[in-house]
C-alpha positions in Angstrom: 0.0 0.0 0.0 1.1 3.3 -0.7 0.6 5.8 2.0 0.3 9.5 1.5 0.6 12.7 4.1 -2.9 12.0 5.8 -1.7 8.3 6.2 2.0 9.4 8.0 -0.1 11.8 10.1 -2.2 8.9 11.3 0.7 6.8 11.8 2.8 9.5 13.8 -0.4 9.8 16.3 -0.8 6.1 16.7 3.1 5.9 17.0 2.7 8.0 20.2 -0.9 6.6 21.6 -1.9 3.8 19.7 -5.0 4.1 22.1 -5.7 7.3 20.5 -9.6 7.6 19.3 -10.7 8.2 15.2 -12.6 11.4 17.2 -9.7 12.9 18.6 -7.2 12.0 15.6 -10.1 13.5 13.1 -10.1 16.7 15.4 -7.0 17.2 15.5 -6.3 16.7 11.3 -9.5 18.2 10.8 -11.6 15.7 8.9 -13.9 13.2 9.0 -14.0 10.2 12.2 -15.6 8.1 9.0 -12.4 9.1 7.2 -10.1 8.7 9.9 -11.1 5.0 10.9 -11.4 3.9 6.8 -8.1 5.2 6.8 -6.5 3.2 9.7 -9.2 -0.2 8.5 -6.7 0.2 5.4 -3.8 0.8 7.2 -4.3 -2.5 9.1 -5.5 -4.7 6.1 -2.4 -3.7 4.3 -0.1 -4.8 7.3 1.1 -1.2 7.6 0.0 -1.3 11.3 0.8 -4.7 12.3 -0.6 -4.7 15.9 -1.8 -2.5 18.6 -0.4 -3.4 22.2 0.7 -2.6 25.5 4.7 -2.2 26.1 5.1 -4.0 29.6 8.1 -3.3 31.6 9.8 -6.8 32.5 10.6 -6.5 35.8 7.5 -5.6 36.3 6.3 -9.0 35.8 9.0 -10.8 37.3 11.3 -11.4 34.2 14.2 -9.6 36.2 16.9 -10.5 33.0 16.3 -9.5 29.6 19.3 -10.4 27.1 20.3 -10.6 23.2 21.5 -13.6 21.9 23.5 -14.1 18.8 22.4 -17.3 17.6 25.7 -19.3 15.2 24.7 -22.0 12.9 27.2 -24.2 11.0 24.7 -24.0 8.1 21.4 -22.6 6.7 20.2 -26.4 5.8 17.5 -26.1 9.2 16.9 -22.9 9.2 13.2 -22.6 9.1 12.9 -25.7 11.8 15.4 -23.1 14.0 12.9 -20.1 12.8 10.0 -22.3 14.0 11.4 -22.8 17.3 12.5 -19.6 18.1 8.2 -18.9 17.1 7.3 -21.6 19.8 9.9 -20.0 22.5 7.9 -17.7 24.8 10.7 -16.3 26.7 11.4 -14.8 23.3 10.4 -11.6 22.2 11.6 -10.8 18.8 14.1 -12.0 16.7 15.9 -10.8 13.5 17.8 -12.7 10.6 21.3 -10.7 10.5 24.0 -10.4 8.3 27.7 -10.4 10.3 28.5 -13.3 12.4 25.5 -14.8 13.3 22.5 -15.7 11.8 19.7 -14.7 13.9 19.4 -12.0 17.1 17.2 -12.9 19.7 15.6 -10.4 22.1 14.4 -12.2 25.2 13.0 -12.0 28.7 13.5 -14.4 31.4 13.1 -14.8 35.4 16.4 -15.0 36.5 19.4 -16.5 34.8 19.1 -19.4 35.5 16.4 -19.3 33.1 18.5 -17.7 30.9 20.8 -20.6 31.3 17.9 -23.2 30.7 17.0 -21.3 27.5 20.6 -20.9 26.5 20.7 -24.6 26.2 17.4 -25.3 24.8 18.4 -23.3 22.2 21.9 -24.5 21.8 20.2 -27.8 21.5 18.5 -26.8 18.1 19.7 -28.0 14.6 22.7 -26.5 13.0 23.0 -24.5 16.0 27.0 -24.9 17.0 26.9 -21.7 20.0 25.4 -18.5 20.9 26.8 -15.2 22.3 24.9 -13.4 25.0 24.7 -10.0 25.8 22.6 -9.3 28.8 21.2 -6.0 28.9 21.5 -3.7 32.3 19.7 -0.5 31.6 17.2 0.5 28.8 17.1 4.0 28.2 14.6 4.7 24.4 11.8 1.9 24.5 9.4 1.9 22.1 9.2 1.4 18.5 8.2 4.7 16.9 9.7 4.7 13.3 10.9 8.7 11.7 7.4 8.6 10.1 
């Protein structure tokens, strides 16, 4: 889909409160709620937004260690069975193919490490996979994913 100046508007209010109402947004664009919510049906069939959610502190919730994991495979031959499992993994949060030395990034979320440790070797357990590289992070300080709309 092709978006135009009305569309980035949208997206740069939904970017900051994706709770935002069609009303307010309309009000504050001056036009149409009938527009406004067409608009953002579109937006959503197209995959432009993907999903509206919550962003939920870790800690919070008892998942005291969040880390990235550099995932090294000795080949691509099981690569989708690794990209399913990382899918089935629910200590994982999102995870990138990358170019460099390994072949997927893994943002998780764990209790403690020795969770970590027990999803370290689950997933050093998977095909192809010959070690990972951890980075636990200690502080976050932008969270969020607004893109330069």
């Amino acid at each position: 889909m092709k978006t135009d100046d009305i569309d980035r508007q949208i997206l740069i209010k939904l970017q900051q409160n994706g709770r935002k109402t069609a009303s307010k947004i309309a009000k504050e664009l001056n036009l149409t709620v009938p527009t406004i919510t067409e608009r953002i049906r579109k937006l959503q069939e197209s995959s432009v937004i993907q999903a509206f959610q919550a962003v939920i502190d870790p800690r919070s919730i008892g998942l005291d260690v969040t880390a990235l994991i550099t995932v090294v495979t000795s080949s691509s031959h099981n690569f989708k069975k690794v990209i399913e499992n990382a899918k089935e993994t629910p200590e994982i949060i999102q995870f990138f193919s990358t170019t460099g030395m390994g072949s997927l990034v893994l943002w998780v979320a764990t209790k403690n490490s020795k969770t970590l440790e027990e999803l370290l070797r689950d997933i050093q357990s998977w095909p192809n996979v010959t070690r990972t590289e951890t980075q636990v992070i200690l502080s976050k300080y932008k969270i969020g994913h607004q893109l330069p709309i």
